[in-house]
C-alpha positions as CSV (number, residue, x, y, z in Angstrom):
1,X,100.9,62.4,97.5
2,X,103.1,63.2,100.5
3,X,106.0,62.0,98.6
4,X,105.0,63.7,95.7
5,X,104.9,67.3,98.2
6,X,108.2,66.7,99.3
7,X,109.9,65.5,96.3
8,X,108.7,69.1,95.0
9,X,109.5,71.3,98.0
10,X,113.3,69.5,98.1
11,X,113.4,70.3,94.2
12,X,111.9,73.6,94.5
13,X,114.8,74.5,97.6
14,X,117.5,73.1,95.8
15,X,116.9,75.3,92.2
16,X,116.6,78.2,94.5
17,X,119.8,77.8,96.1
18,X,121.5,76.9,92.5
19,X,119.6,79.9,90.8
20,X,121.2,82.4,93.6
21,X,124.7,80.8,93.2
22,X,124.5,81.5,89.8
23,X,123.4,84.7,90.6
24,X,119.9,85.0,89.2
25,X,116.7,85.7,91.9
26,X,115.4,82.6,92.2
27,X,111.9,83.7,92.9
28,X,109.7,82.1,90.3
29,X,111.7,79.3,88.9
30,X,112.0,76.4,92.0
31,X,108.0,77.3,92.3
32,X,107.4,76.1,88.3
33,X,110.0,73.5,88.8
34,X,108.0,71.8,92.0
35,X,104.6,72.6,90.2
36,X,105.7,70.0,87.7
37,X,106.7,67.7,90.5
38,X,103.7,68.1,92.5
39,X,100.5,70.6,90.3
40,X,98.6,70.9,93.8
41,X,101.9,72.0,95.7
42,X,100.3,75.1,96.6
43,X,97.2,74.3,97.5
44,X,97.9,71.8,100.1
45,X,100.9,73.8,101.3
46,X,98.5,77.5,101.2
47,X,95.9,75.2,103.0
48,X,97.7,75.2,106.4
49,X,98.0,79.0,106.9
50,X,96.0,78.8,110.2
51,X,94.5,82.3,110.6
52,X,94.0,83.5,106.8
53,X,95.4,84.4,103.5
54,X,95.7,88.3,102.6
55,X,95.5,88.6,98.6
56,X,96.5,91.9,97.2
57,X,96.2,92.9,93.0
58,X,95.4,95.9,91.3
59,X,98.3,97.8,88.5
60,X,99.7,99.8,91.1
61,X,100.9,99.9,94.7
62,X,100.6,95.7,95.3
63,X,104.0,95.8,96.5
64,X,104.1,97.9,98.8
65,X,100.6,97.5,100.6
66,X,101.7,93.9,100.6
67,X,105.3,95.0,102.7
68,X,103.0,97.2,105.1
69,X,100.5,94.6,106.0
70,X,103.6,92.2,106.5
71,X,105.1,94.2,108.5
72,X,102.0,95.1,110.7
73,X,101.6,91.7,111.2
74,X,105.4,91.0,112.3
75,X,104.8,93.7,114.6
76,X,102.0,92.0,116.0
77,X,103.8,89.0,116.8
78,X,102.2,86.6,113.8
79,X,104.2,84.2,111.6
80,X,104.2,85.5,108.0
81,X,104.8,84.4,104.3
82,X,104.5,86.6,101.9
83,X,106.4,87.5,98.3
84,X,107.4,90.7,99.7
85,X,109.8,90.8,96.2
86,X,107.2,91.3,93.9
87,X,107.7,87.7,92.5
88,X,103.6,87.4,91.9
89,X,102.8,85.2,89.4
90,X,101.4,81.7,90.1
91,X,105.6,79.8,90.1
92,X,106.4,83.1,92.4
93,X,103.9,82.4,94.9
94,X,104.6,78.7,95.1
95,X,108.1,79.7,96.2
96,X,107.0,81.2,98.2
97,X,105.8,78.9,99.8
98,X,108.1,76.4,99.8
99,X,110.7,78.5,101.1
100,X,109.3,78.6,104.2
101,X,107.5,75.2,104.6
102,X,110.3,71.9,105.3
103,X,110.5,68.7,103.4
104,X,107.9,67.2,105.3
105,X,105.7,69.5,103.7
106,X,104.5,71.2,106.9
107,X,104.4,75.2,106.9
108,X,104.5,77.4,110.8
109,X,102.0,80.5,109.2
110,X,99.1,82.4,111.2
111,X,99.1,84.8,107.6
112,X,99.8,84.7,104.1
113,X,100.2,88.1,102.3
114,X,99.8,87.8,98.9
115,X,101.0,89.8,95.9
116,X,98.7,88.9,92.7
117,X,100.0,89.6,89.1
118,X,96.3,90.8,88.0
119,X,96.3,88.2,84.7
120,X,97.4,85.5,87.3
121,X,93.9,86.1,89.8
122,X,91.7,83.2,88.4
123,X,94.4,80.5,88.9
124,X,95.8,81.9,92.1
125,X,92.4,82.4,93.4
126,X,91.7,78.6,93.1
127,X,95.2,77.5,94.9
128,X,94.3,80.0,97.8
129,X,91.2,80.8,99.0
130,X,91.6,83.9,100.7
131,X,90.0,85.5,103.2
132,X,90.5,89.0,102.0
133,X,91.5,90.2,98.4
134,X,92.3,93.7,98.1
135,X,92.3,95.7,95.3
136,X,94.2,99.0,94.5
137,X,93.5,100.7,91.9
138,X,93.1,99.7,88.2
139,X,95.0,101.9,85.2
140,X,95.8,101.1,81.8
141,X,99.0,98.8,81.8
142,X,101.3,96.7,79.6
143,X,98.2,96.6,76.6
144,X,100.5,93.3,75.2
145,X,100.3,91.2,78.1
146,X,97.2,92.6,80.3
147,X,94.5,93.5,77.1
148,X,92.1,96.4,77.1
149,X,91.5,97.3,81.3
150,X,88.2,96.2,81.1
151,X,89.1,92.5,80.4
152,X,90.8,92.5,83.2
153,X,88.6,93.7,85.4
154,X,86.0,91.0,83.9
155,X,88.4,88.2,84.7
156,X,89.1,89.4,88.3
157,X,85.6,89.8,89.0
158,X,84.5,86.4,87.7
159,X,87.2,84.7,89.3
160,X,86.0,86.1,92.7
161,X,83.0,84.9,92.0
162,X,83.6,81.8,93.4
163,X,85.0,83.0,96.8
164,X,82.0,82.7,98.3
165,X,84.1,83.6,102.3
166,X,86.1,86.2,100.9
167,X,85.7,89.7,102.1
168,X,86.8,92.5,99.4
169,X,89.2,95.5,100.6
170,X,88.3,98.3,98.1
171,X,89.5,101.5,97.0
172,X,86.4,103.9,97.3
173,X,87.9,106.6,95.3
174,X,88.5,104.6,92.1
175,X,85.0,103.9,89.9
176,X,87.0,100.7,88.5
177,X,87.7,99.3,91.9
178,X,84.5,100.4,93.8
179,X,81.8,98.9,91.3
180,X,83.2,95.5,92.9
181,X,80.8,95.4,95.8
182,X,77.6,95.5,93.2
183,X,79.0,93.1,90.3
184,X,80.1,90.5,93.0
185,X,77.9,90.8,95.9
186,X,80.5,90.1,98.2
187,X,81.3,91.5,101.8
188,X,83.3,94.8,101.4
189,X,85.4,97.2,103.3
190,X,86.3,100.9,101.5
191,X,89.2,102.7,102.1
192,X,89.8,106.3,100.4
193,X,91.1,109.6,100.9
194,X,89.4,113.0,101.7
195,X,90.1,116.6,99.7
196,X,93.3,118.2,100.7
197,X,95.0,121.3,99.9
198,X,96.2,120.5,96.4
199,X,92.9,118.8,95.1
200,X,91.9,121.5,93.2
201,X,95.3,122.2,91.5
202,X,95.3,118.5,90.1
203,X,94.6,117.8,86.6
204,X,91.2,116.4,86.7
205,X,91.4,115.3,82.8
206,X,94.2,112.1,82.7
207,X,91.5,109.7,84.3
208,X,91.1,105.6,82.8
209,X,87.5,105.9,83.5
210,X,85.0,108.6,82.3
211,X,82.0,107.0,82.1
212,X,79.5,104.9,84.7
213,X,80.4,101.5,84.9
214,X,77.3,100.5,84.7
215,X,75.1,103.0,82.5
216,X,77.9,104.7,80.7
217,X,77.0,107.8,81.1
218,X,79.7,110.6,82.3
219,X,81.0,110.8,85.3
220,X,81.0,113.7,87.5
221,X,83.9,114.9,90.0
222,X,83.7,116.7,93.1
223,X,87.9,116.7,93.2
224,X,90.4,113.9,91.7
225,X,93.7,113.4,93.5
226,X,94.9,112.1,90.5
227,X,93.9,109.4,87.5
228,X,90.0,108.5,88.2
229,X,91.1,109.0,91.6
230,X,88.4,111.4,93.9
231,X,84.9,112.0,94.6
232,X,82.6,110.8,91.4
233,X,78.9,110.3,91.3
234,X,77.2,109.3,87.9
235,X,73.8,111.4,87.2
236,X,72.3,108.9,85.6
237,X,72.2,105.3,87.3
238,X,73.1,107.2,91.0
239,X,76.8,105.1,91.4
240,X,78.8,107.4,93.4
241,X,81.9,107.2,95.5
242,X,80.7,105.5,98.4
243,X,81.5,106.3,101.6
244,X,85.1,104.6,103.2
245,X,85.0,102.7,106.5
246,X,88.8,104.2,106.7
247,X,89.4,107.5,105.9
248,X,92.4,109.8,105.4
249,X,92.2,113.4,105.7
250,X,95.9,115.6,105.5
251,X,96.5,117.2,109.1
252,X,98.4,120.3,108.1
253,X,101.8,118.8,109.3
254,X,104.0,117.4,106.1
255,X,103.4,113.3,106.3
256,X,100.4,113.2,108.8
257,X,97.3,112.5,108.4
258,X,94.2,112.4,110.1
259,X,92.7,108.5,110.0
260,X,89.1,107.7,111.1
261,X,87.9,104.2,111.0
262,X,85.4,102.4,112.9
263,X,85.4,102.3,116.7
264,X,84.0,99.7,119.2
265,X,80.4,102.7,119.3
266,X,81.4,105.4,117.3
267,X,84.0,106.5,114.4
268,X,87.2,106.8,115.6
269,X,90.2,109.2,114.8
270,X,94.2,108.2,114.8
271,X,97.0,110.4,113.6
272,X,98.9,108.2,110.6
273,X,102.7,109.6,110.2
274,X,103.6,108.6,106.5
275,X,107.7,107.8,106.7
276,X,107.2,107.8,102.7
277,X,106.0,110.9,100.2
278,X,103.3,110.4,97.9
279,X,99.6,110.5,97.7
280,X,99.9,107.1,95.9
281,X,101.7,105.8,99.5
282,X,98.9,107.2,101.5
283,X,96.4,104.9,99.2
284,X,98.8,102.1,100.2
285,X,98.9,102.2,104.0
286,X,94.8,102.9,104.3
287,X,94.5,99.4,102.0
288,X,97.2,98.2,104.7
289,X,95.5,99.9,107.7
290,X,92.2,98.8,106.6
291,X,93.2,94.8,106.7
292,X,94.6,95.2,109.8
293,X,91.5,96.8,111.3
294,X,89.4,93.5,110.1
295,X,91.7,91.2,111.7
296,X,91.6,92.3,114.9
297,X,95.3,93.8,115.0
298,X,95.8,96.3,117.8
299,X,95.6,100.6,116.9
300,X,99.1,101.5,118.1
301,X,100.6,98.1,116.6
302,X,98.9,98.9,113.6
303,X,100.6,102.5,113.3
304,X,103.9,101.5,114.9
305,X,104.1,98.6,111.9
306,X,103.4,101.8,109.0
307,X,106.4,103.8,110.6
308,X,108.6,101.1,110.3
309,X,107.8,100.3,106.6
310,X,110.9,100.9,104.2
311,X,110.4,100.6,100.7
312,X,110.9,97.4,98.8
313,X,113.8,97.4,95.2
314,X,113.1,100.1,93.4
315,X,109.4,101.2,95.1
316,X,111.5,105.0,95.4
317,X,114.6,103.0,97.1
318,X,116.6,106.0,98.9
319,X,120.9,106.0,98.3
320,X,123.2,108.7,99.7
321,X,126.0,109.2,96.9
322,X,128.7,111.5,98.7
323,X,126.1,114.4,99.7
324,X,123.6,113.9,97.3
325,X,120.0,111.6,97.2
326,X,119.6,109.2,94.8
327,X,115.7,107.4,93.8
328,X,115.3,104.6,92.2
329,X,112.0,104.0,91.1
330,X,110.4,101.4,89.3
331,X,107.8,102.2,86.3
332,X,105.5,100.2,84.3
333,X,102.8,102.6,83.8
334,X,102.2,106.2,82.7
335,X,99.9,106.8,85.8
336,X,102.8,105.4,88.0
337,X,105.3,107.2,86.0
338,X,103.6,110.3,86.3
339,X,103.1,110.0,90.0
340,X,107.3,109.6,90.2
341,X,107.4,112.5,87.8
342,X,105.6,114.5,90.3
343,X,107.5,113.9,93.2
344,X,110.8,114.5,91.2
345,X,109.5,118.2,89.9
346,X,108.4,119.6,93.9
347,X,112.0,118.2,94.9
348,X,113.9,122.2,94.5
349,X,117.3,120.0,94.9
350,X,116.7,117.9,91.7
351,X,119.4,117.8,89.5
352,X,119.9,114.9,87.2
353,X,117.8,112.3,85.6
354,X,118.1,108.8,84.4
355,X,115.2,106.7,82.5
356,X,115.9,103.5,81.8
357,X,113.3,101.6,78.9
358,X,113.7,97.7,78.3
359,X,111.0,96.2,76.2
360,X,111.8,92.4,76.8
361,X,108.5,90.4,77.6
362,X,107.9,91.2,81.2
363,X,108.5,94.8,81.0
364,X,106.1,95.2,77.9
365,X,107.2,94.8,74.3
366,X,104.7,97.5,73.4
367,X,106.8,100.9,74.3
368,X,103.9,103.4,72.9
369,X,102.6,103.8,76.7
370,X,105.7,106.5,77.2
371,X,103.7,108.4,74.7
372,X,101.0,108.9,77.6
373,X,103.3,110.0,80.2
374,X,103.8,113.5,81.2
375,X,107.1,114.9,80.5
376,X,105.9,117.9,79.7
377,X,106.2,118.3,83.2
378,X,109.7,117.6,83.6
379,X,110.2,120.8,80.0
380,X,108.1,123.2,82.5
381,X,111.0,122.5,85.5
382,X,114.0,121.8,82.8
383,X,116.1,125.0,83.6
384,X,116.5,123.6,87.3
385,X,117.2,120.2,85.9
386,X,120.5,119.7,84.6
387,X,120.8,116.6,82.8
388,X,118.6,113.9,81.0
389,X,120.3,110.4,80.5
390,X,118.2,108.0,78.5
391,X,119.7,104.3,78.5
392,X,118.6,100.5,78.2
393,X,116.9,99.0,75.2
394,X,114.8,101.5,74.0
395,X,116.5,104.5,75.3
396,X,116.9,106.6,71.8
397,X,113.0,106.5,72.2
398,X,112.9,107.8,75.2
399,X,115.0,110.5,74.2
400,X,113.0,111.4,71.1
401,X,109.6,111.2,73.8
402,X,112.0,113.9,76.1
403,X,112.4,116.3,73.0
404,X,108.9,116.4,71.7
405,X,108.0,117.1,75.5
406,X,110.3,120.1,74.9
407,X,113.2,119.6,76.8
408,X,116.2,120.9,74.9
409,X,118.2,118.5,72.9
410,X,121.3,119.8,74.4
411,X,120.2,118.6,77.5
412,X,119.2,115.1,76.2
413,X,121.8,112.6,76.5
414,X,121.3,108.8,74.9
415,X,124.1,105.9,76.0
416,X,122.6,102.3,75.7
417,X,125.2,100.9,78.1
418,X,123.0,100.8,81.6
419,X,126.3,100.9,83.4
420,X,128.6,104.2,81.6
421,X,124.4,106.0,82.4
422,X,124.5,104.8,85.7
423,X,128.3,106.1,86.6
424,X,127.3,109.1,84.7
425,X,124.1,110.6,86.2
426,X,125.4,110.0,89.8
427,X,128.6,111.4,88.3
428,X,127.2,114.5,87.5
429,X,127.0,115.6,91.4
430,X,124.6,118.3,90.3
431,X,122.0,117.9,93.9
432,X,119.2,114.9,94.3
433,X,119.5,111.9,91.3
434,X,116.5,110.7,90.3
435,X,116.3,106.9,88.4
436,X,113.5,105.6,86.8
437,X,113.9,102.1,85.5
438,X,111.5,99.4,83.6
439,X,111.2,96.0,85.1
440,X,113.9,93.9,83.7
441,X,116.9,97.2,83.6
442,X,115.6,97.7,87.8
443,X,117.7,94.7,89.5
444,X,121.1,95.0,86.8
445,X,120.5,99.1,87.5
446,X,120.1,98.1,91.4
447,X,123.1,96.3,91.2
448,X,125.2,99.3,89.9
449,X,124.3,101.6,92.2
450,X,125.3,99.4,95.0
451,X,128.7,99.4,93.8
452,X,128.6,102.8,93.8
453,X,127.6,103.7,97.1
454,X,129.3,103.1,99.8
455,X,128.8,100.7,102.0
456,X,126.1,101.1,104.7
457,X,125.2,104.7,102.7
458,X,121.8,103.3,101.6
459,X,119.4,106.0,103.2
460,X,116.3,104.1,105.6
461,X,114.4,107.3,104.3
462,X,111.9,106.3,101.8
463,X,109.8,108.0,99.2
464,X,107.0,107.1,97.1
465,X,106.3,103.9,96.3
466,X,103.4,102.7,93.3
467,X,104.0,99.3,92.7
């Protein structure tokens, strides 16, 4: 068997270095190249992580959370691996892995912090055996690959089942996520966030779950932050947002917020200084704040590893193109689109965007979700926008969704080559660019951009990140 483990790792090494030569990622392919080597390659190589592995899943904001608890952890001085590239299905995570374990077979890991493709949970589940799982959030996403939302939370919570020593980090304010703690009797730990100034202005309607998880009946809402997101409480059956170990509340000042958690006798309060924008990013670092509170990881370390975060590719990535911003954002949702789309409409200097649709397998071959997103919002700011450019595979249908949102035709433009809409929106030097991009158009888009730039004028300033 020992041969058999490094007959796979020296495989899985070697396709990874040929796969970046030939300039592809080479996340996921030397992990299903040494699973056929070696099927238990992970589980004997995940087995040695000495102090625990961290498993994070949910539609939105896995990458990110992931990044912040890795980098809490770095901070504290413990040895990490992690897919911190969003590679998460089960060949991703095995490379994972055998990137950083030698041909021996032998890993050097206090943590693993793991990224879960939701679909992928049962069989990942039974390679790692975590020690925490944390969910995010569940929205409607991808209806082609992922099924109706409620499968998915069905398989998830069957598959966790069977972690018997796993403790559940939960998202208090989401009905999906929260009904965890009663359909699998495990350990739990909430996170959530407290009313703040915009609460009331939020749209309380666009929310995946109306009724009782377990009754059906209506929900009720004290306030929503946004989706299902907010205070609920079910008449009926008594479920209710239950109260979170680790809560934010906004401090006044733009990026702070007020944390309390639980102290050695009584709750404690820390100030958390947000170095991204976004409700959705707040979510992130209390999931990431809330691991690091259960194993043991220091206040001020804790906070000093948040500042530091950076986003990953594409989680609002920050350029500087001669003296104007440019976002690039990732979007596989409307609940994630939205929540860019948001952002992009309180930014006064917004000038030009770009929206980038690919309907290849892994970015969803089912394009009717853009149907659900909220451009109207984008019609309601269009006389301080200049300039929509709507590119990739299926960009003539995102133009037709931009004109039945209302924004002028005139305004509209369609070009299917990814690189002529890429030169032309940050072209158009007409204030802050805004990108939005599907999963397989974000690396090639990337890519351009980079040669665009120049050189060391990628902006450390992040924004928000929600996936």
């Amino acid at each position: 068997m020992k041969l058999l483990l490094s007959s796979a790792i020296l495989t899985g090494k070697l396709a990874a270095k040929l796969s970046r030569v030939c300039g592809y990622g080479g996340s996921s392919f030397p992990g299903l190249l040494a699973r056929l080597f070696c099927p238990g390659a992970l589980k004997k190589l995940a087995a040695q992580v000495r102090k625990g592995i961290i498993v994070v899943t949910g539609t939105n904001g896995k990458t990110t959370t992931v990044n912040m608890i890795t980098g809490v952890l770095q901070e504290a001085g413990f040895k990490t691996i992690s897919n911190r590239e969003g590679a998460n299905m089960i060949s991703g995570i095995t490379t994972s892995f055998i990137m950083n374990s030698i041909a021996s077979g032998k890993i050097d890991c206090d943590y693993a912090v793991i990224e879960v493709d939701e679909a992928s949970i049962p069989e990942v589940l039974d390679n790692l055996s975590p020690r925490l799982v944390v969910l995010t959030n569940f929205f409607q996403d991808q209806l082609d690959r992922y099924w109706e939302l409620g499968k998915v939370i069905g398989i998830i919570r069957d598959s966790l089942l069977g972690q018997s020593q796993t403790t559940l980090v939960l998202n208090a304010d989401d009905p999906l996520v929260a009904q965890f703690h009663r359909t699998t009797c495990l350990p739990v730990y909430y996170f959530g966030l407290a009313a703040d100034k915009n609460t009331g202005k939020r749209d309380p309607t666009a929310r995946e779950a109306r009724l009782c998880p377990f009754c059906g009946s209506l929900l009720v809402y004290n306030y929503c932050h946004y989706g299902q997101l907010g205070a609920y409480s079910c008449p009926d059956c008594g479920f209710k947002r239950p109260k979170p170990q680790v809560e934010a509340m906004e401090a006044g000042e733009e990026g702070v917020y007020s944390l309390t958690y639980p102290g050695s006798m009584v709750p404690s309060i820390a100030a958390l200084e947000m170095q991204t924008q976004g409700l959705h990013n707040v979510y992130n670092a209390l999931a990431a704040f809330s691991v690091s509170i259960l194993l043991g990881v220091n206040l001020q370390t804790i906070l000093g590893g948040l500042r530091k975060y950076r986003p990953a590719i594409g989680r609002m990535e920050n350029f500087r193109h001669g003296n104007n911003q440019v976002y690039l954002n990732l979007v596989k949702n409307p609940t994630g689109f939205n929540q860019g789309l948001e952002t992009l409409c309180e930014d006064r200097g917004a000038g030009d965007v770009l929206i980038v649709l690919n309907d290849n397998f892994a970015d969803s071959r089912d394009i009717s979700w853009i149907w659900d997103v909220n451009f109207e919002m984008l019609a309601a700011r269009q006389k301080h926008l200049q300039c929509f450019i709507c590119s990739g595979l299926r960009g003539e249908e995102v133009a037709l969704r931009l004109k039945y949102a209302g924004i002028p035709t005139g305004k509209i433009v369609a070009n299917a080559s990814m690189n002529q809409a890429v030169r032309a929106v940050l072209g158009g030097n007409r204030g802050s660019t805004y990108i939005f991009s599907t999963y397989t158009a974000l690396r090639p888009v990337h890519k351009i951009i980079e040669s665009l730039v120049e050189k060391g004028d990628k902006s450390d300033q992040g924004m928000p990140s929600v996936s």
